[in-house]
C-alpha positions, 0 to 999 in steps of 0.5 A, spaced: 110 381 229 112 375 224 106 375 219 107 367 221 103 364 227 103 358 230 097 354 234 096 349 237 093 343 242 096 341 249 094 333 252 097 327 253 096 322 248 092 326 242 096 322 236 088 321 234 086 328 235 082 332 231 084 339 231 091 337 228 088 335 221 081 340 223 085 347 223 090 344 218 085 342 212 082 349 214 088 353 213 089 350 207 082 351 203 082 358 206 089 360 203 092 362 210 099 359 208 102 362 215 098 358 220 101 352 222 097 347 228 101 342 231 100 337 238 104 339 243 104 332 247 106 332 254 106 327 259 104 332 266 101 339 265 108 342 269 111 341 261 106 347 259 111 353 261 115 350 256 111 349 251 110 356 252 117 358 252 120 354 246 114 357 241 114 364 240 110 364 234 104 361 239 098 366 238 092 360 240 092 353 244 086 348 244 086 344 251 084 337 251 084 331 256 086 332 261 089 339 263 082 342 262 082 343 268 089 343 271 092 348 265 088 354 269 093 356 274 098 357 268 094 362 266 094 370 267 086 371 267 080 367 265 073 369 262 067 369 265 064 363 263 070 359 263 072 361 271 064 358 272 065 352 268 072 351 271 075 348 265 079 351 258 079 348 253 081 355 249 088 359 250 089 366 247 095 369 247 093 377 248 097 383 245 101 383 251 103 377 251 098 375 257 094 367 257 087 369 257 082 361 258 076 360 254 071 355 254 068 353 248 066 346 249 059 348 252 057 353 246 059 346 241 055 342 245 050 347 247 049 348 238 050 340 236 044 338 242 039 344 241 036 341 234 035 333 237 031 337 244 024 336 245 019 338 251 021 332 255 028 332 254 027 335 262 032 331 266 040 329 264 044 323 266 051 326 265 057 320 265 063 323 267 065 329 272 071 332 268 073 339 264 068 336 258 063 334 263 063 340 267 062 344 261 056 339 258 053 341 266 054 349 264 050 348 258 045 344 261 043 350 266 043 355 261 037 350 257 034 349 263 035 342 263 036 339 271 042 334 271 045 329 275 052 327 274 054 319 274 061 317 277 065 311 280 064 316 286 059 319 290 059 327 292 054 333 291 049 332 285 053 325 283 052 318 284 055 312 282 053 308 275 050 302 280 046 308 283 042 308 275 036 304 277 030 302 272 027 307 274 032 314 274 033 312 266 025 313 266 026 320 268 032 322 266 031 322 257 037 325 256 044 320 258 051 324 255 057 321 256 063 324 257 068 320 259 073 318 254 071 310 255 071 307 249 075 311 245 079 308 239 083 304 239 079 301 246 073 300 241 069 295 246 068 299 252 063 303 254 060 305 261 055 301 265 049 303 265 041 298 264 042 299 257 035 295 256 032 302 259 033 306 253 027 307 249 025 312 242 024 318 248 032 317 250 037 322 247 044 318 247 050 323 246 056 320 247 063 327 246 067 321 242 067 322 235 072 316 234 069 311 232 063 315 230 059 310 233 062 307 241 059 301 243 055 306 248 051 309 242 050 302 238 048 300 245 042 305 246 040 305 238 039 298 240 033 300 245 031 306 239 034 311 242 036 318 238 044 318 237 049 323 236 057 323 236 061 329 239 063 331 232 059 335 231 060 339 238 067 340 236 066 343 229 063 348 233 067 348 240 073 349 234 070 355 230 069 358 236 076 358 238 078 360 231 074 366 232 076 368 240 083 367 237 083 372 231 078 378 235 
């Protein structure tokens, strides 16, 4: 086995990407020279079987939008929490050569919220019903925080953004957004919701982490809601990754 191993993330459009520079300046402060990283950008999630067979040194992937759920059935086998969430964001590749899927989202935002929490933080608005909106909502009920998902469509548990009345933000102190809306460079756009609802009770937590602070934060910071960026989330959701890697 070569002393040299590769990992890396697969997505579409991740120049941006944290991971890249994360695990790169990582592997250099801690002299693990024959570590490299690098973005595997593919336009459709049937380009991955190729990402897998031009790199042989591959020993990790990190997933991101929007394959975390699509990646799965390229995969030979999934954890227990992954299979639950239905959503990877985390592949090993084990010692015979099998792709095993993990998910570590829900254990970054499960650290990164869990200090801001307070008694009345009951009930959730989770914007978004993607891979990360369905590991935020895996979090959610092992804090035992109720929760509703907000979409451009109605469905089981979800309701639409015109449907976030007055009164729901009154219920619901916790709002996470989980789309990538407001993204840079698209720095102006953020989910549209009654904004003039949020108050100092509110927790806003938005998954982007660039810019560090998305027109939704500033919008919620205006009314005196507590904030939080998802950098933190991915420093952790990355060391766990590190570590399913190298167990």
């Amino acid at each position: 086995m070569s002393d040299f191993r590769q990992f890396g993330l697969i997505g579409r459009n991740i120049d941006y990407s944290f991971s890249k520079s994360y695990f790169t300046e990582k592997f250099l402060s801690e002299g693990l020279e024959g570590n490299t990283y690098q973005n595997f950008d593919i336009p459709d999630i049937t380009d991955f079987q190729d990402v897998i067979e031009n790199n042989p040194d591959l020993s990790g992937l990190n997933v991101t939008i929007p394959y975390k759920s699509s990646v799965i059935p390229f995969l030979d086998k999934l954890s227990k929490k992954a299979n639950a969430i239905g959503a990877v964001n985390t592949i090993k590749f084990t010692k015979k050569g099998k792709l095993k899927g993990y998910n570590t989202d829900w254990y970054g935002f499960t650290k990164s919220i869990e200090p801001l929490l307070k008694p009345e933080h009951q009930k959730a608005l989770i914007l978004g019903t993607g891979g990360a909106a369905k590991a935020v909502s895996f979090a959610l009920e092992n804090l035992g925080i109720g929760h509703v998902f907000v979409s451009r469509n109605e469905g089981p548990n979800t309701i639409t953004y015109e449907q976030v009345s007055p009164y729901m933000m009154g219920e619901y102190l916790l709002v996470i957004h989980c789309t990538p809306l407001g993204t840079s460079p698209e720095v102006d756009k953020y989910p549209n919701i009654p904004y003039d609802c949020f108050t100092p009770s509110h927790i806003a937590y938005d998954l982007i982490y660039n810019p560090s602070e998305t027109t939704f934060l500033r919008k919620a910071a205006a009314f005196g809601a507590v904030t939080k960026n998802g950098y933190d989330m991915l420093v952790f959701q990355a060391e766990k990754a590190w570590e399913i890697w190298n167990s």
